[in-house]
N, C-alpha and C positions, 0 to 999 in steps of 0.2 A: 475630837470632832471628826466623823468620817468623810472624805473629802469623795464629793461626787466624780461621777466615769466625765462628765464633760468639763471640770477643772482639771483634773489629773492629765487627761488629753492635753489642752493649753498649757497648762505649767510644764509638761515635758517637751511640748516644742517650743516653748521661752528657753528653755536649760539645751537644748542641741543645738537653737540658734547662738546661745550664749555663748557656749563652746566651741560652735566656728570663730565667731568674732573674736575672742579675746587669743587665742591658740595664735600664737607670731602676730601680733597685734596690725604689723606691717606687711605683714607677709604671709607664707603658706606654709603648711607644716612641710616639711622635706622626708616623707617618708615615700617607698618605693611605688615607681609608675608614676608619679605627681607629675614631673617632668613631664614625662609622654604627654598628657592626657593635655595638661595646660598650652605646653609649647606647642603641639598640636591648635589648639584652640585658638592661642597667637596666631600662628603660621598663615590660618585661614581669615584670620580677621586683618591681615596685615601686618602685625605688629612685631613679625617674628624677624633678628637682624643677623640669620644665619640659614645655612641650607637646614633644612626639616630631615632629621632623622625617629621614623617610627618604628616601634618595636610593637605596636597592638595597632588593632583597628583603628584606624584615623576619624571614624564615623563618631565617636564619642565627644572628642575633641570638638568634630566641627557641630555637633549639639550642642558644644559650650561657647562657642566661638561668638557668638550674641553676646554673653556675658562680659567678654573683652573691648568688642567693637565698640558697646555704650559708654564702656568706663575708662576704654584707654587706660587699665590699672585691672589689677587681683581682687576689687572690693569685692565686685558681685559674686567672683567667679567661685568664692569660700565659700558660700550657702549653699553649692552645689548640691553636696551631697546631705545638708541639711534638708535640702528640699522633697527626697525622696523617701529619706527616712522617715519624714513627718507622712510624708503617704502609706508608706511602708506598715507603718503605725497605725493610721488609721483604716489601711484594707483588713490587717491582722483583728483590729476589733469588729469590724462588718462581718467578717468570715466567719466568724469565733459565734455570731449571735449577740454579739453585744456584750457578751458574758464579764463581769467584773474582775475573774478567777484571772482570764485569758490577758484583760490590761494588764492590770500589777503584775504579769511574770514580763509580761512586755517592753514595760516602761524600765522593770530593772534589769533587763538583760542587758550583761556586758557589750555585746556586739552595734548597741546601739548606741553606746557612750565612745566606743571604740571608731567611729567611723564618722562624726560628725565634720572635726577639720581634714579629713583625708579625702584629696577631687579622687576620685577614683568610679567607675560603673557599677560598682556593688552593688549598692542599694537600690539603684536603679535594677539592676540585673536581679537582685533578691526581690523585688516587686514584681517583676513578670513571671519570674517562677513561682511566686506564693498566687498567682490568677492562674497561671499554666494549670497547677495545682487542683485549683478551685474547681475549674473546668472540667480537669481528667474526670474528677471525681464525679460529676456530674452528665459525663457522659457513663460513668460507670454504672451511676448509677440510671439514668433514664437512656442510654444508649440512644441517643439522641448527635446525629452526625454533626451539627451546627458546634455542640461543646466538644468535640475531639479536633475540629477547626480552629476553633478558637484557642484553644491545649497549645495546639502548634504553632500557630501565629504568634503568639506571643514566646513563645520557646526558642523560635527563630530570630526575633526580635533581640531574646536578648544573647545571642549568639552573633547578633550583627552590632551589636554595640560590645561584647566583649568576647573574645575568642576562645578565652576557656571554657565558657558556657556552652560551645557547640559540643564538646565532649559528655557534659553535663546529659544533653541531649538522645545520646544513645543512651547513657544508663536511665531517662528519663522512658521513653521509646522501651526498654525490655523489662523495665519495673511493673509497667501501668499497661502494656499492650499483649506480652506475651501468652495470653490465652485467648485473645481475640482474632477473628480475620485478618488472613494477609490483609484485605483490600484496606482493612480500617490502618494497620500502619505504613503499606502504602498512601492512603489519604493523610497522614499523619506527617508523615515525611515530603510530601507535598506540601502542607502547609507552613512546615519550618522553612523549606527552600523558599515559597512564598516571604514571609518572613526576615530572612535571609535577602532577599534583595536588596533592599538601600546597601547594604556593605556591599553588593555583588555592584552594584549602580554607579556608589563612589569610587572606587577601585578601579572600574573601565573610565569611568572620567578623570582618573587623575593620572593612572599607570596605562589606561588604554589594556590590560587585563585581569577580567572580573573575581578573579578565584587568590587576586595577590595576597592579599594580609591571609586568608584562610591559608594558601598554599605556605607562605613565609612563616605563619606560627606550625605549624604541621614539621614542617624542618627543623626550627629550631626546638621545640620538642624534640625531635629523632637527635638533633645535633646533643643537646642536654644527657637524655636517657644512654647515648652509645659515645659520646666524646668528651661528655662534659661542657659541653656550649663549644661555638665555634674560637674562642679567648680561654679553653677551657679555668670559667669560671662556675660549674656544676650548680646542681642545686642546692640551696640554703634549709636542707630537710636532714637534719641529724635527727638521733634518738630522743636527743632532750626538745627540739621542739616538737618533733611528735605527743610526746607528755604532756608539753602546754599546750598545745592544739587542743585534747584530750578533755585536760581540763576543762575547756570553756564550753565542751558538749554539755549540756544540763544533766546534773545527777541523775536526777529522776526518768531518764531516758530508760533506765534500765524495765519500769512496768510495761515497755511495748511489748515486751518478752514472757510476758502472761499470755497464757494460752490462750484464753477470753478478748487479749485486748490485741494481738498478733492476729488471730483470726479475723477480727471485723479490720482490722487496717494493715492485713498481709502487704498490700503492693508498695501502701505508704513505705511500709517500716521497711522492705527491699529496697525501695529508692534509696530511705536514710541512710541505709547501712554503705550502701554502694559508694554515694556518694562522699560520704566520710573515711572510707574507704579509699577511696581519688585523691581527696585532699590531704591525707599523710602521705601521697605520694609527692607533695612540694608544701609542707607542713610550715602554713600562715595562718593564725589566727582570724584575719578577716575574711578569710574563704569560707568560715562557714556561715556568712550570714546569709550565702545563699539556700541555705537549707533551716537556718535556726528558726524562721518566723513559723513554717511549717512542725516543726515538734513543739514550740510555744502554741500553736494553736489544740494538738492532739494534747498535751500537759494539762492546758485548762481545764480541757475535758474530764480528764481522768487521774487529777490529784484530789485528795482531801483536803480540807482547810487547814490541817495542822502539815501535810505535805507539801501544800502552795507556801506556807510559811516559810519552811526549810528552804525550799528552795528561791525564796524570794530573797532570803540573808544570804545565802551564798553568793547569788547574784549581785546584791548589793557590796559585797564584800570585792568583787572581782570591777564590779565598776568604779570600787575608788581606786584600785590597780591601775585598771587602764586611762582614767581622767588624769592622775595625780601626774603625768608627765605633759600634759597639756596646761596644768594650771602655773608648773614653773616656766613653760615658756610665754609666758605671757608678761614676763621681763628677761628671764635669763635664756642665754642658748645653752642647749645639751649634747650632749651624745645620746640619751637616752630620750629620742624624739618621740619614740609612741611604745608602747609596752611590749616586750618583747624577750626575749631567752638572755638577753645579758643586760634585764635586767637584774639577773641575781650576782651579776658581777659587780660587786658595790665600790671593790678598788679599784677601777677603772673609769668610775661617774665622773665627768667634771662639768663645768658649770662657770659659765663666764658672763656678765653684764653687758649688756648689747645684744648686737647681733652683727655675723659677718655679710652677710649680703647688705645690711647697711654703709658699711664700710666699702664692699663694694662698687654700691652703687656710688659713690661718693668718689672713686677711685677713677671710677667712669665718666664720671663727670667733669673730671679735672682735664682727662686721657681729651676726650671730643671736643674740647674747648683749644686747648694745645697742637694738638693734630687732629685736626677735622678731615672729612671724608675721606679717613683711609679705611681699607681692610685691614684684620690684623690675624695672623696666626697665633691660635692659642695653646701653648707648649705643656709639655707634662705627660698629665694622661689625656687618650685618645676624645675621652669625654668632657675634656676640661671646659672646652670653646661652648659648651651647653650650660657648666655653669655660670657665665658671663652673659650669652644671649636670655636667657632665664630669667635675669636680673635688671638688664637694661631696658631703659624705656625709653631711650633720647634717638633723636635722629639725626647725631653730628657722627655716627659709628657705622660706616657701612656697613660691614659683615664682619662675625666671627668664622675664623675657618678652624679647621680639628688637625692638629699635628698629624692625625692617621692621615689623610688626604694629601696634606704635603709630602710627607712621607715615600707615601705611595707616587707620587710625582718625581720627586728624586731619583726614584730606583728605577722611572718608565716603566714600573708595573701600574697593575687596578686591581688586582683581586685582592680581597682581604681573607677570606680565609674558602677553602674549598675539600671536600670529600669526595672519594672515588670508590663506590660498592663494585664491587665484578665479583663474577664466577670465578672457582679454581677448575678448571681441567684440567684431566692426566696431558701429560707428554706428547702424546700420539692423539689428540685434537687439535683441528687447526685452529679452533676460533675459541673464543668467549667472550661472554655477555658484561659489558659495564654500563653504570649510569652515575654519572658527576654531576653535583649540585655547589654551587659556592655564592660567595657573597661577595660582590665588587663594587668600587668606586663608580658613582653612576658614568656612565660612558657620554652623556650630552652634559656633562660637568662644564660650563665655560669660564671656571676661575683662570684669570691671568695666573697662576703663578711664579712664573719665570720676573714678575713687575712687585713682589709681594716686601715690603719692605721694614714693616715693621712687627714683633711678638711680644706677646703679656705672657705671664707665668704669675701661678701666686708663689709669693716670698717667703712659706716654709718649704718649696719644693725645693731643696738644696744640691739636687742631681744636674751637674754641669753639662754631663752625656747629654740630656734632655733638649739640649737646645743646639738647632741645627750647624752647621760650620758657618761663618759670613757671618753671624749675628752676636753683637758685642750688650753689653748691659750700656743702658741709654740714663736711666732712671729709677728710682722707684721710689715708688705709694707707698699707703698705708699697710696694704693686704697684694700689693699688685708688682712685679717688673713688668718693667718696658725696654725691651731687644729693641736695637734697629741694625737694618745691614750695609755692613761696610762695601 
């Protein structure tokens, strides 16, 4: 029986809701930025019991930050990215015409099974570029100033809720403008700036200067591409995840490449390429859902029904790939948290009952009841003290603090890492040009720590180095040490 375009719509946002809900049943999927975006979301709702370390735009976070306030807990805050997908969904069949061709390649694409329990701005971010989109095209077509307005607005938009999307932006800007008047992309780039403001807004309200997350991603970008990050820990884009990136481009990509059908959608398919292009330059699978919804739309058009077939089993094929690690944690914990290049490392899967952030939080529980309102130093790695703030929700636990920080107080330094560019001149110059950029300990920091008396460590960290001089083992948890100092 053929199942109508308005149950298909409903049953696949029953099945994206489903699959936020059950994905860590208690919790959030622990895949990359989650941290950011939630703790963020915390931090502003109150609930955060450690200084706020951001590595993106804070503006997304504090969008979610409602979510936490109400629930005091992660319940809402899972739906997240549920919620835009189902928009996301349903703009792609508006755009489309309705078309029933355009749903079914929709509803099976991987990228939209892929991102249900992940908080992250994608789909957010892939919805204002699939209207960005809508727009160009319609000012291209009617040249009509209002739609190149609106192109940008929303472009800007979602450059202020995710920072990678600003780069998105120029290749957006030289795809879709470069035969038109300067003024039309100067009005273009006006409009993104417009756009751009809440980040520019939030930024002077919180750092007092408006350009911080833009400026801060801009570096660590430069810091990435010529040092390897400032920890040189470089980018996660080998050969082999470029191949699986690759893969999850729709086969049938390749008819843009018909003469007939490059012609009438030359700017589109420059965009495409461009920006697929960009994205093997730090080769993640979910980066492309900012462009997929748009070639899902151009596919509908221009498949046959025995080629929308093909590629609807493909599709299906890759979306039980990337579900099937979502449907084991929904008792067991993994290493293999969301689909990914080691996935094909099969002697390395393991797989445990429970989960450790339960244990955790249980650890925590014991800790605050025991010794209440202290601060405590969290030893190991510099990020360790984030997975404990992350987790806890009680308020017998002052602060976590980050061994970097202590650290850095020991030695009477604050920087944490810095770069020096200059010129070389000959010999016989007196001068040259340098400019230094680094990254420090905030300088209106007021932790006591000279009064700091007790540290947690988790209990596989077996590195005795790791823990400061003065501080002897007190205890331990389940999952947890307790230092205190002598």
């Amino acid at each position: 029986m053929k199942i109508n375009n308005k149950s298909l719509i409903i049953l696949s946002c029953i099945l994206i809701v489903l699959i936020a809900t059950i994905t860590v049943p208690k919790g959030l999927l622990d895949a990359t930025d989650v941290k950011d975006y939630t703790d963020t979301a915390r931090f502003f709702a109150g609930e955060y019991n450690a200084n706020q370390r951001e590595s993106h735009s804070v503006l997304y976070g504090l969008l979610l930050s409602p979510y936490i306030k109400l629930t005091h807990n992660y319940f809402l805050i899972k739906f997240s990215s549920a919620f835009f997908l189902i928009l996301l969904i349903l703009s792609i069949y508006y755009i489309s015409g309705k078309r029933r061709e355009t749903l079914l390649l929709t509803i099976s694409l991987p990228l939209i099974w892929f991102m249900p329990p992940w908080i992250s701005p994608l789909p957010l971010v892939a919805l204002l570029f699939l209207w960005a989109w809508f727009f160009i095209k319609k000012f291209d077509e009617k040249g009509r100033v209002k739609d190149l307005l609106y192109s940008g607005l929303l472009i800007g938009a979602a450059g202020a809720f995710w920072d990678t999307a600003f780069y998105f932006s120029f290749i957006f800007l030289i795809s879709f403008l470069y035969n038109k008047k300067l003024y039309h992309s100067i009005l273009f780039l006006i409009a993104v700036f417009i756009g751009l403001l809440p980040n520019f807004i939030v930024d002077y309200l919180i750092f007092e200067f408006p350009f911080y997350s833009k400026l801060k991603h801009f570096s660590a970008v430069l810091a990435f591409a010529l040092y390897n990050g400032s920890y040189g820990q470089g980018f996660p884009s080998d050969f082999f995840n470029k191949i699986l990136v690759l893969f999850f481009v729709p086969w049938y990509s390749f008819v843009f490449f018909k003469k007939k059908n490059f012609i009438k959608e030359k700017k589109t398919i420059i965009f495409l390429i461009l920006s697929i292009l960009f994205i093997l330059t730090n080769s993640q699978i979910r980066l492309l859902l900012v462009v997929a919804p748009i070639i899902i739309i151009l596919l509908g058009e221009k498949l046959n029904e025995k080629q929308i077939k093909i590629q609807m089993i493909v599709f299906i094929v890759l979306s039980l790939l990337v579900v099937s690690p979502y449907l084991v944690q929904t008792k067991y914990e993994t290493n293999l948290r969301y689909f990914a290049i080691n996935a094909i490392d099969i002697e390395n899967w393991h797989f445990q009952k429970g989960f450790t952030f339960e244990k955790i939080q249980n650890d925590l529980a014991i800790i605050e009841k025991e010794i209440p309102n202290q601060e405590f130093i969290v030893f190991g790695e510099r990020d360790d003290y984030r997975e404990l703030a992350h987790y806890y929700w009680g308020d017998g636990i002052k602060k976590f603090i980050s061994i970097e920080d202590y650290e850095l107080f020991l030695k009477g330094e604050d920087t944490i890492a810095s770069k020096e560019i200059s010129s070389n001149a000959p010999s016989d110059f007196r001068r040259e040009l340098f400019f230094e950029i680094g990254l420090r300990k905030n300088k209106n920091d007021d932790t006591d720590y000279d009064n700091l008396e007790y540290g947690l460590i988790f209990n596989y960290d077996r590195d005795d180095a790791k823990i400061p001089e003065g501080f002897f083992l007190d205890k331990e948890y389940s999952v947890l040490k307790l230092y205190k100092k002598v």
